[in-house]
Structure formats: structure tokens, C-alpha cells
C-alpha positions as CSV (number, residue, x, y, z in Angstrom):
1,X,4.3,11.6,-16.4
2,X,1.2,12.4,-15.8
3,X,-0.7,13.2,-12.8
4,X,-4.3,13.4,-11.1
5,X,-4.9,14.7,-7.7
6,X,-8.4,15.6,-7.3
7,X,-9.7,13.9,-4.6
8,X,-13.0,12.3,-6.1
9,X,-10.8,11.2,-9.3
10,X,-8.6,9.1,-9.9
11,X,-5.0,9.8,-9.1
12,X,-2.5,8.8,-11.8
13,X,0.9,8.5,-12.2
14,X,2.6,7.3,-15.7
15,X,6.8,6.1,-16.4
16,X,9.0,9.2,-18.3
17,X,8.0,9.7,-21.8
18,X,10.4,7.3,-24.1
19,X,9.9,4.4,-21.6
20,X,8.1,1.4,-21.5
21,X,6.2,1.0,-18.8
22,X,7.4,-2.0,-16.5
23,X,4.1,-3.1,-14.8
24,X,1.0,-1.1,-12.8
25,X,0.3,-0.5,-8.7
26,X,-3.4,0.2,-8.0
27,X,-3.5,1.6,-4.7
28,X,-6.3,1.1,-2.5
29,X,-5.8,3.7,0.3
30,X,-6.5,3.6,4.0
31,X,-8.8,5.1,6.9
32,X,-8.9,8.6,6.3
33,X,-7.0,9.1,3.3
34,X,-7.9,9.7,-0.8
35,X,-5.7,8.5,-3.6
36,X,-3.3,12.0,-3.3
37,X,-2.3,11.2,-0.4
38,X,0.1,8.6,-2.1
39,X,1.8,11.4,-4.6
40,X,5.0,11.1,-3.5
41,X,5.2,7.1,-3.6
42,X,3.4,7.0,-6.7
43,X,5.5,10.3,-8.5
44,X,8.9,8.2,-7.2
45,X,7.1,4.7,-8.6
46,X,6.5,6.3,-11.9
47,X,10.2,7.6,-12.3
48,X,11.1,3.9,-12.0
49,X,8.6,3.2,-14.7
50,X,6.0,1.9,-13.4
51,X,2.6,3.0,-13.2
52,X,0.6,3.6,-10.5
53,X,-3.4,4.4,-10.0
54,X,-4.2,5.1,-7.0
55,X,-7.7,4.9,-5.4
56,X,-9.5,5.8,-2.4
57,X,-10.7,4.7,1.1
58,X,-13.2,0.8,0.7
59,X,-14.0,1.3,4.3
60,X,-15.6,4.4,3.2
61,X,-16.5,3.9,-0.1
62,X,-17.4,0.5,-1.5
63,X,-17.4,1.0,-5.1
64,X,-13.8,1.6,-4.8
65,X,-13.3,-2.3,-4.8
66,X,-15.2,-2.0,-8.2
67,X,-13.0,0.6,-9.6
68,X,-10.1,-2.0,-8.5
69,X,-11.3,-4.7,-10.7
70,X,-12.1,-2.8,-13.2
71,X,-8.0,-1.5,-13.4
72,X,-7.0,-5.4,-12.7
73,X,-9.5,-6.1,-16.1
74,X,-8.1,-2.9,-17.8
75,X,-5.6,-4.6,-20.8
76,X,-4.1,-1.4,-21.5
77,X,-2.5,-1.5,-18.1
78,X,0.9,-3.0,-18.3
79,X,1.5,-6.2,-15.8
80,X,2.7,-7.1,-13.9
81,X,-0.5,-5.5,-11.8
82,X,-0.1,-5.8,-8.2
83,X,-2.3,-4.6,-5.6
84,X,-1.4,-2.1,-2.6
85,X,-3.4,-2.1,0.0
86,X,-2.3,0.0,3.6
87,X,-4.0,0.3,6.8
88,X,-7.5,-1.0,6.4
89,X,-6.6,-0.9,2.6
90,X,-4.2,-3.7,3.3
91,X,-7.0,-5.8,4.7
92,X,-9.6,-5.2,1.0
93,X,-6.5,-5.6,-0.9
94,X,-5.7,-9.4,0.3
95,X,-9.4,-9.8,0.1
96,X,-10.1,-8.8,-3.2
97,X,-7.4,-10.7,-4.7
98,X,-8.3,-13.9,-2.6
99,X,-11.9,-13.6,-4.3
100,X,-10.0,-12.6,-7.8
101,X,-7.1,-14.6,-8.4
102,X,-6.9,-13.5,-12.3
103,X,-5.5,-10.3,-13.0
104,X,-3.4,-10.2,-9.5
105,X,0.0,-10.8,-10.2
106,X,1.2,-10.0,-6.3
107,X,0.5,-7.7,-3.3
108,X,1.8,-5.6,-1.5
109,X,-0.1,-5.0,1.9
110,X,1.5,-1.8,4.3
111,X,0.7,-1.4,7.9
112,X,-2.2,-4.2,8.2
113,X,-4.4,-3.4,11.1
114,X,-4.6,-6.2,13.5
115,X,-6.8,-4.4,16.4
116,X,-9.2,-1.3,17.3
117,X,-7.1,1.7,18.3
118,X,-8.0,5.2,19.9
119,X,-6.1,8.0,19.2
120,X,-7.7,10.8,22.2
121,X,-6.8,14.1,19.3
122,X,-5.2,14.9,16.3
123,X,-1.5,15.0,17.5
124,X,-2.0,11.5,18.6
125,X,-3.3,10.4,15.9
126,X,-0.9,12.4,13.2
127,X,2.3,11.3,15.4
128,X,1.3,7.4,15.2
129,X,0.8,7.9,11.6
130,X,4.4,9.0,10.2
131,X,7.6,10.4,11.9
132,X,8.3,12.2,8.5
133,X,7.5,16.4,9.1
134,X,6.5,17.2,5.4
135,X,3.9,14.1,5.5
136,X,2.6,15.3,8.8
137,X,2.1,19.0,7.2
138,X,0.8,17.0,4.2
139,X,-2.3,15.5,6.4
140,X,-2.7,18.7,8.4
141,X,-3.4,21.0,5.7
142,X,-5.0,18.5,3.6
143,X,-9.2,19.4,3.5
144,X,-9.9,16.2,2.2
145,X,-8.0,13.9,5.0
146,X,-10.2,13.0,7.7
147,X,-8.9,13.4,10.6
148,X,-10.0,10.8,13.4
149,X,-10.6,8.1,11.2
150,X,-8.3,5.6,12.3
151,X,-10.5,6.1,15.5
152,X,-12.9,4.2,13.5
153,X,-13.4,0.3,13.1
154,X,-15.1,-0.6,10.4
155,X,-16.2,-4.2,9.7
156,X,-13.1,-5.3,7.3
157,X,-13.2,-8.5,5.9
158,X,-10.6,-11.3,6.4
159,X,-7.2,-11.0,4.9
160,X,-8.0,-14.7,4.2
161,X,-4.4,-15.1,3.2
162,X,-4.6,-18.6,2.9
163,X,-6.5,-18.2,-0.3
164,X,-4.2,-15.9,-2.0
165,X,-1.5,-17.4,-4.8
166,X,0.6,-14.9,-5.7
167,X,3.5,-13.4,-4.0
168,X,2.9,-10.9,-0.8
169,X,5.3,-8.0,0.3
170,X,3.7,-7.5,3.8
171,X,5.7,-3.1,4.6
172,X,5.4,-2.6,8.7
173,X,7.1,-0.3,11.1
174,X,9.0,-1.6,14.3
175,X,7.1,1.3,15.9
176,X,4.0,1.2,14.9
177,X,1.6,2.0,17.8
178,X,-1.8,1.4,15.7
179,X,-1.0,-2.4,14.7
180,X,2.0,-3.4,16.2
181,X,4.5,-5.5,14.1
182,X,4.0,-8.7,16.6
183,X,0.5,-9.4,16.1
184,X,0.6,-8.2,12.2
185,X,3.8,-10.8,11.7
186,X,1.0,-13.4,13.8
187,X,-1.7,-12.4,10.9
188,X,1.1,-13.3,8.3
189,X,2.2,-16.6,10.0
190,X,1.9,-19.7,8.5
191,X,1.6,-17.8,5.1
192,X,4.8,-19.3,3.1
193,X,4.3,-17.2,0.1
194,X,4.2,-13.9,2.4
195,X,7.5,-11.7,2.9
196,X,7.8,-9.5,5.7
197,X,9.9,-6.8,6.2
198,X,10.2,-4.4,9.2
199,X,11.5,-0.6,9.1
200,X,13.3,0.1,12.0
201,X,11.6,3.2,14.3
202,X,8.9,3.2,11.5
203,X,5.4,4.2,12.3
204,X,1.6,3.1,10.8
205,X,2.0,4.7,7.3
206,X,5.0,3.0,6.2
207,X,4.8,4.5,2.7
208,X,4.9,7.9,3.6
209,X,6.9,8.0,7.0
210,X,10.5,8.9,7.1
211,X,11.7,6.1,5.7
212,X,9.5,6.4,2.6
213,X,12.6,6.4,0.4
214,X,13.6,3.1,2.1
215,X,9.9,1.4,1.8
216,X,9.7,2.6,-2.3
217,X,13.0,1.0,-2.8
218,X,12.0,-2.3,-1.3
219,X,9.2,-2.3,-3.2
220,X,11.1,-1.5,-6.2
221,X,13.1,-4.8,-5.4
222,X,10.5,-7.0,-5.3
223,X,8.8,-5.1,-8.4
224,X,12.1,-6.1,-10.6
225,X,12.3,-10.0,-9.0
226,X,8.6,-10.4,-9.6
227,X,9.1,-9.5,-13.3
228,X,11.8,-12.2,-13.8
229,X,10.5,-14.8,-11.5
230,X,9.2,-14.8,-7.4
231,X,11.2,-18.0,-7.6
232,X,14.5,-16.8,-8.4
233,X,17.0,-15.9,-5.8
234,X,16.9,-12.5,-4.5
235,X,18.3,-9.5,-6.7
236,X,20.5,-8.1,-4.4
237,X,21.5,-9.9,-0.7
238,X,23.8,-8.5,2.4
239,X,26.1,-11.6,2.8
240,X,27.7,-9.8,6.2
């Protein structure tokens, strides 16, 4: 597999040598964060055999959105290519593949921000962001996380869900102080084509919060149905 984590680059993540590659995530990150910051979902992704690219922040940088379309266009990127999108990365994600039906295969939309929200410092913000401790030492001593930007409220553009075709895996945490789960399941209401899933006692940054191993395997899940067919039964069902 192979790997890039500088921050102004693009962060890759490739299947095992002697596999095929089963499809390709392109990541479009959140307030604050760079593409590294999703190592540890795209290093577990990859092992799975599928590839993931992930980029950095829209709200902060536009021509990320072109670096997007550009990986959607890319045909020596497996499919089937499905979009990421958390916090405000959710909210570009929907957008983009609203505006750009072709080449988006499904999404996959973590932690969509429904209202402002002030942290007050660091800890606050840190705390609301993931329960799990190696993530929280992950931000801390990251120098290129910004700190205090989910303080920030950019002017994000609609979701506009009712536009979008393909299948939607909408990731949010029962605890999620920064958008909580009843007004994001409002945003997603109406939307027959969107499935929700909540992670009990999980916080803002579902991918990486302590139950990161839980969130990669859901998304695994609906990886593997959405190669067969998003209109097949589910894979694998609790019939307690």
C-alpha cells in the first residue's frame, strides 16, 4: 500500500499488493483538518482493498472541490467512486455530487453540521470532536490541524439532497454536541435513498472517535452491497 501524508499533497492509500482494487473513497475533509488526518480510516479501507484519496478542507480551500472532480474523471481509479464528505465536508460532498451526477456512484456523508457551534478552548473543542485518546493526541500534536475551526461558520452550500441519485450512508454520533443527531436525521428526512445510522455515545468525528473500528466496518458493508446492487437486501441483518 502506499501512502502520502504531507499535508499540502495528496494523501493516498492503495489495496495489498496481489489484489484488485474493489472501488475508490475520495475524502473531502472537514473544518480544521488536512487529508492525514484520515490515515487510520483510509490505512484500514485500503487493507479491505479499496482505495482511498483523501483531500483537504473546501471551506478553506476551494480548489479542493476541483481536485474532487478531477479523481471522480480519473479512469484509472477503480469504481465504484464514492464520495466522503465529514463535518462541513459532508455538506460539499452532497453538493458536489448533486451538481455532478456522473462519476458519483454513492456517498457517504459523516457528522453533517446542521448549526453554528462555539467551542470557548481547545479542550472543548477536542472533547466534542472524538472520545477516542490516540485521535485526541493525534489533533493535539498535529502542526497542521487548526485548532478553533469548528468555531468557524463558513457559508456552506446546501446539501440539496433532493438532487442527489445515488445511494447515501449518512455516519452520526448519538452524542454529538456540534450537530446533534435530531436535527441532522431532520436534514436527511424525506430523503428515501438516504440511510442513517447512529453510533451509540459517539461524538462529531465519527470516523475517528472510538468507535472508528465500528464506523469503517459499516462502511465496509455498504461498500460490498453497493458493488452487487443498493437494491439487494442487506448483506448481513440481526433478526433478534
Amino acid at each position: 500500500m502506499s501512502s502520502s501524508s504531507s499535508v499540502d499533497s495528496l494523501n493516498s492509500w492503495d489495496e495489498p499488493e496481489g489484489l484488485a482494487a474493489r472501488g475508490t473513497l475520495i475524502v473531502l475533509a472537514g473544518r480544521g483538518e488536512h487529508g492525514g488526518v484520515y490515515e487510520r480510516f483510509g490505512r484500514r479501507l485500503a487493507y479491505d482493498a479499496y482505495r482511498v484519496r483523501a483531500l483537504g478542507d473546501p471551506s478553506a480551500d476551494p480548489s479542493v472541490l476541483d481536485r474532487a472532480a478531477k479523481l471522480l474523471a480519473d479512469e484509472s481509479l477503480p469504481g465504484p467512486k464514492v464520495l466522503v464528505g465529514s463535518d462541513t465536508g459532508a455538506h460539499y460532498a452532497a453538493a458536489l455530487a448533486a451538481e455532478q451526477n456522473a462519476g458519483v456512484d454513492a456517498l457517504i456523508l459523516a457528522g453533517l453540521p446542521t448549526a453554528p457551534w462555539n467551542s470557548g478552548s481547545w479542550e472543548s473543542e477536542v472533547q466534542a470532536r472524538t472520545a477516542c485518546p490516540t485521535h485526541q493526541a493525534r489533533l493535539t500534536n498535529d502542526p497542521h490541524f487548526r485548532r478553533g475551526a469548528l468555531d468557524a461558520h463558513p457559508d456552506l452550500p446546501a446539501p440539496r439532497l433532493d438532487r442527489v441519485r445515488v445511494p447515501v450512508l449518512a455516519l452520526h454520533g448519538t452524542d454529538d454536541r456540534v450537530s446533534p443527531l435530531a436535527q441532522a436525521r431532520a436534514a436527511y428526512a424525506g430523503h428515501p435513498h438516504v440511510r442513517t445510522v447512529a453510533f451509540h455515545g459517539g461524538r462529531h468525528d465519527v470516523l475517528n472517535d472510538a468507535l472508528h473500528r465500528t464506523a469503517a466496518a459499516t462502511v465496509v458493508l455498504f461498500l460490498e452491497r453497493l458493488r452487487l446492487s443498493p437494491e439487494l437486501p442487506a448483506i448481513a441483518e440481526d433478526l433478534a
